[in-house]
py3Dmol code that shows the C-alpha trace and the ligand (Angstrom):
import py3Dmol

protein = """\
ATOM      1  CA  UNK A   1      22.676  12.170  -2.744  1.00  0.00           C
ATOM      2  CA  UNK A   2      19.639  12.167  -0.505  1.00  0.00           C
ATOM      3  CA  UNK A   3      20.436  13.161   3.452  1.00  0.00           C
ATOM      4  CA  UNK A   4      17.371  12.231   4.708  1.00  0.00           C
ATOM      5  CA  UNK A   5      16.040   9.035   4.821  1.00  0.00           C
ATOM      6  CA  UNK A   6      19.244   7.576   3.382  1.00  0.00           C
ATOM      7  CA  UNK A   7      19.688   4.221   2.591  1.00  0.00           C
ATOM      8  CA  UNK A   8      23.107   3.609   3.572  1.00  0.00           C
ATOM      9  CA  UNK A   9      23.112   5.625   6.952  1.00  0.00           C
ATOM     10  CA  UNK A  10      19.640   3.635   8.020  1.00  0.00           C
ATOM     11  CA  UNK A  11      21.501   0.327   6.800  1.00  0.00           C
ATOM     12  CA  UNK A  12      24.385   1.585   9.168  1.00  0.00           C
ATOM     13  CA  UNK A  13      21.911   1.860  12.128  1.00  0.00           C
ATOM     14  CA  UNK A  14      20.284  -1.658  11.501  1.00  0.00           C
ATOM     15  CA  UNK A  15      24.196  -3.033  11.839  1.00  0.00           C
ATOM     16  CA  UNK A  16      24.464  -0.916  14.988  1.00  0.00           C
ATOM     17  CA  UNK A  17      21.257  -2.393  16.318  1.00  0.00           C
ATOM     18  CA  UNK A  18      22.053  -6.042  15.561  1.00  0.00           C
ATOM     19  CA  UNK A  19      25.064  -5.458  17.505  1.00  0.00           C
ATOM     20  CA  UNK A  20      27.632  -5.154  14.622  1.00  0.00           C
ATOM     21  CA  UNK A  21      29.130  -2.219  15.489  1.00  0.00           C
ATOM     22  CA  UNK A  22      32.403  -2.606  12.954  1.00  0.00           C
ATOM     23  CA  UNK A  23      29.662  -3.097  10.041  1.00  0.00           C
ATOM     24  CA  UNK A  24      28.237   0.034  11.805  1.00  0.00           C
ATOM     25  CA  UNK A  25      31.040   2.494  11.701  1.00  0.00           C
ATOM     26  CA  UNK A  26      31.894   1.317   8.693  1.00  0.00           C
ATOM     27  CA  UNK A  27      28.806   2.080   6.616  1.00  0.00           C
ATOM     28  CA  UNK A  28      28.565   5.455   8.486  1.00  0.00           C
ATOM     29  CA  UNK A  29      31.994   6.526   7.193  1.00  0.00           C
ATOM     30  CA  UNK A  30      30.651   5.583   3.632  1.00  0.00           C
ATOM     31  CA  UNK A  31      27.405   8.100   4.162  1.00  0.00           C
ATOM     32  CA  UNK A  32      29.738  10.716   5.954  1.00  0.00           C
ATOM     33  CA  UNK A  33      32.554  10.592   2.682  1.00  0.00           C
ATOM     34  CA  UNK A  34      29.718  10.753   0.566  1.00  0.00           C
ATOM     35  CA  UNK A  35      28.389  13.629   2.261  1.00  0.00           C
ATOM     36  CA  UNK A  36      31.720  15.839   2.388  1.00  0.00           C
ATOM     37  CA  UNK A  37      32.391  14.549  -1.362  1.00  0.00           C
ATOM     38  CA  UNK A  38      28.855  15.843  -2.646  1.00  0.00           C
ATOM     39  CA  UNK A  39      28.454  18.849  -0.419  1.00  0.00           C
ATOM     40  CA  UNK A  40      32.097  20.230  -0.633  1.00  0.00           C
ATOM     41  CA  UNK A  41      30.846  23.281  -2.660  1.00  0.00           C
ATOM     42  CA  UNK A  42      26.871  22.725  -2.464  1.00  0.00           C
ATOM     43  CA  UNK A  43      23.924  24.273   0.181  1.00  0.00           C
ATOM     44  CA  UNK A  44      23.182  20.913   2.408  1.00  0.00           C
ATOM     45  CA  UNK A  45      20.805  23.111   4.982  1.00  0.00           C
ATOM     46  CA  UNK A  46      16.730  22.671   3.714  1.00  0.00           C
ATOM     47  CA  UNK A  47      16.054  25.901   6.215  1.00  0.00           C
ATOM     48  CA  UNK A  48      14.058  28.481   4.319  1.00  0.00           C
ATOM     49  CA  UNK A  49      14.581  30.951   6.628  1.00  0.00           C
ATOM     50  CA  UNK A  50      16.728  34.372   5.827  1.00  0.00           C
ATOM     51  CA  UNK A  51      19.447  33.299   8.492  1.00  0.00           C
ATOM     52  CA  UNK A  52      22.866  34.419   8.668  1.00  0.00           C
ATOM     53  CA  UNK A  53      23.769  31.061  10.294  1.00  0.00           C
ATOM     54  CA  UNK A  54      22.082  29.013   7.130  1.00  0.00           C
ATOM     55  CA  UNK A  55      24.381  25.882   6.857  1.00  0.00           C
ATOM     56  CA  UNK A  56      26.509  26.987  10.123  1.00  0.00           C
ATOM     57  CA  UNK A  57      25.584  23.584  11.619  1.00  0.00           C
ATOM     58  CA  UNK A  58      27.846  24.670  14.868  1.00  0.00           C
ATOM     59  CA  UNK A  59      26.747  27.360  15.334  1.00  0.00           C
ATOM     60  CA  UNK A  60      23.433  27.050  14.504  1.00  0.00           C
ATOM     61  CA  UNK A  61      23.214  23.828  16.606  1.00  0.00           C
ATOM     62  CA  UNK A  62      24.643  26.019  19.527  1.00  0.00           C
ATOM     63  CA  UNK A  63      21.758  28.460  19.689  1.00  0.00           C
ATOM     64  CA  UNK A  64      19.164  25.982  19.539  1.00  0.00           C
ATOM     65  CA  UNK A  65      21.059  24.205  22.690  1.00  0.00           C
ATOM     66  CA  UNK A  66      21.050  27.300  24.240  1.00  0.00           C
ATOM     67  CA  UNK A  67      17.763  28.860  24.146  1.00  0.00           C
ATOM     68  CA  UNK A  68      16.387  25.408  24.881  1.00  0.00           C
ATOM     69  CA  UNK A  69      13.081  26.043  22.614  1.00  0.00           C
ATOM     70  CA  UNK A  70      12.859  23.851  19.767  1.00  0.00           C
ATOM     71  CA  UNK A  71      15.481  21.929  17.514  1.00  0.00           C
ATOM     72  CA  UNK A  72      17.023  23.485  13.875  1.00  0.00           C
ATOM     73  CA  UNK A  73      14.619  23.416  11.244  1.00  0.00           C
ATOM     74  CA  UNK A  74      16.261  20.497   8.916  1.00  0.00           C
ATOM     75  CA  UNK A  75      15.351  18.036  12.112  1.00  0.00           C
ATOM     76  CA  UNK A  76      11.909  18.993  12.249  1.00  0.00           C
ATOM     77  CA  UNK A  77      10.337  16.826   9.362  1.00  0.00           C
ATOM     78  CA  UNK A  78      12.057  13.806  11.611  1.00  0.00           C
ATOM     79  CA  UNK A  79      10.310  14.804  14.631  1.00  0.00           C
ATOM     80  CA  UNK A  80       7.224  15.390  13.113  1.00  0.00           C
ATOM     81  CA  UNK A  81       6.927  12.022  11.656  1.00  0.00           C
ATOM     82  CA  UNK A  82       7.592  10.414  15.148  1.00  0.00           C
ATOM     83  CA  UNK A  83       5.135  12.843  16.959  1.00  0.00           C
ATOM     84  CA  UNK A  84       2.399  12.553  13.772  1.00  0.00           C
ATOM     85  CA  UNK A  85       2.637   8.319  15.519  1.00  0.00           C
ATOM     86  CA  UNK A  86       2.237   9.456  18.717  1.00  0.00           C
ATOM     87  CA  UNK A  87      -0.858  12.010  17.856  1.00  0.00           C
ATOM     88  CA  UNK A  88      -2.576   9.473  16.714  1.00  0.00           C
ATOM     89  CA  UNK A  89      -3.398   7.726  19.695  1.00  0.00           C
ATOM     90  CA  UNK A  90      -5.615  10.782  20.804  1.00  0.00           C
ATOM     91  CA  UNK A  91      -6.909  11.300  17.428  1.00  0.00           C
ATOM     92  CA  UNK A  92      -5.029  13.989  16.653  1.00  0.00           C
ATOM     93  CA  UNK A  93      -6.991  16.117  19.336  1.00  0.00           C
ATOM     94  CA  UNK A  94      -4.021  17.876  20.558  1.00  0.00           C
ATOM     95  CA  UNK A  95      -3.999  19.677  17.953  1.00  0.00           C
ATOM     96  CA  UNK A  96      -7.145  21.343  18.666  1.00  0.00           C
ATOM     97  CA  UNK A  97      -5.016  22.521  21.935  1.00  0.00           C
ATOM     98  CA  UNK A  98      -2.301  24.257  20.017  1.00  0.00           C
ATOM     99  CA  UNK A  99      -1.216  26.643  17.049  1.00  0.00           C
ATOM    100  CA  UNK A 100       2.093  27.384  15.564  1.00  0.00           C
ATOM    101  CA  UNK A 101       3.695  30.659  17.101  1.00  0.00           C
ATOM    102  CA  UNK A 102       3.836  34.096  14.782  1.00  0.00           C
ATOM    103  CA  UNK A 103       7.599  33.575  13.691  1.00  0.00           C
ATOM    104  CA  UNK A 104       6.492  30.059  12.200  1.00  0.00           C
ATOM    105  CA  UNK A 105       3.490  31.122   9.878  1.00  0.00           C
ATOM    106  CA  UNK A 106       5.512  34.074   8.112  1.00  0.00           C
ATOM    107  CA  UNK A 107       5.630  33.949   4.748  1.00  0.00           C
TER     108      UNK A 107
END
"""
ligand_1 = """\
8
LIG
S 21.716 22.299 11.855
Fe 21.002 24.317 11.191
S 22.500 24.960 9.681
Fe 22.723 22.760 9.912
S 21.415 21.878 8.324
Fe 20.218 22.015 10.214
S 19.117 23.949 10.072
Fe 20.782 24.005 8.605
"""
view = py3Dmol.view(width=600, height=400)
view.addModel(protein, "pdb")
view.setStyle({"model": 0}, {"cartoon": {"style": "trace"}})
view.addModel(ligand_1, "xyz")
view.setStyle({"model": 1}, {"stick": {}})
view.zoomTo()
view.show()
């Protein structure tokens, strides 16, 4: 099973946005039981980072609400994708404005 991307979840959220909400929910449940079926026993966090919190969604969602800086690293391909769109319409020049902080380019 593939999280992101997923067929069934982004069918789910075409239902939603036509307005059928019951189709909706429905489909969701489908992803979410496949999800807690699959990843009873297996590592569902991409994160490479050595993190005690590695596939503590709670509590790693927690600390990213609470320092405020940036979002857990399994949502950044996402927001990449949507802000790659959005660079584009200056060229891509912003990033001759910024650079990735130390704790990013460790190996
Ligand atoms: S929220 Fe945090 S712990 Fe959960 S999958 Fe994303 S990076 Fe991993």
């Amino acid at each position: 099973m593939i999280i992101d991307g997923n067929e069934l979840e982004k069918a789910a959220m075409e239902a939603f946005h036509r307005g059928d909400r019951m189709e909706g929910l429905k489909l969701q449940e489908e992803f979410a039981s496949q999800f807690r079926e699959e990843y009873q026993d297996k590592d569902h966090c991409p994160c490479q980072k050595a993190c005690r919190y590695h596939g503590n969604c709670k509590e790693c969602v927690a600390i990213h609400r609470a320092h405020q800086e940036h979002v857990p690293n399994c949502m950044r391909p996402m927001l990449n994708k949507k802000i790659k769109l959005l660079s584009e319409l200056t060229e891509h020049t912003i990033s001759n404005e910024i650079s990735a902080p130390k704790e990013i380019l460790r190996k």
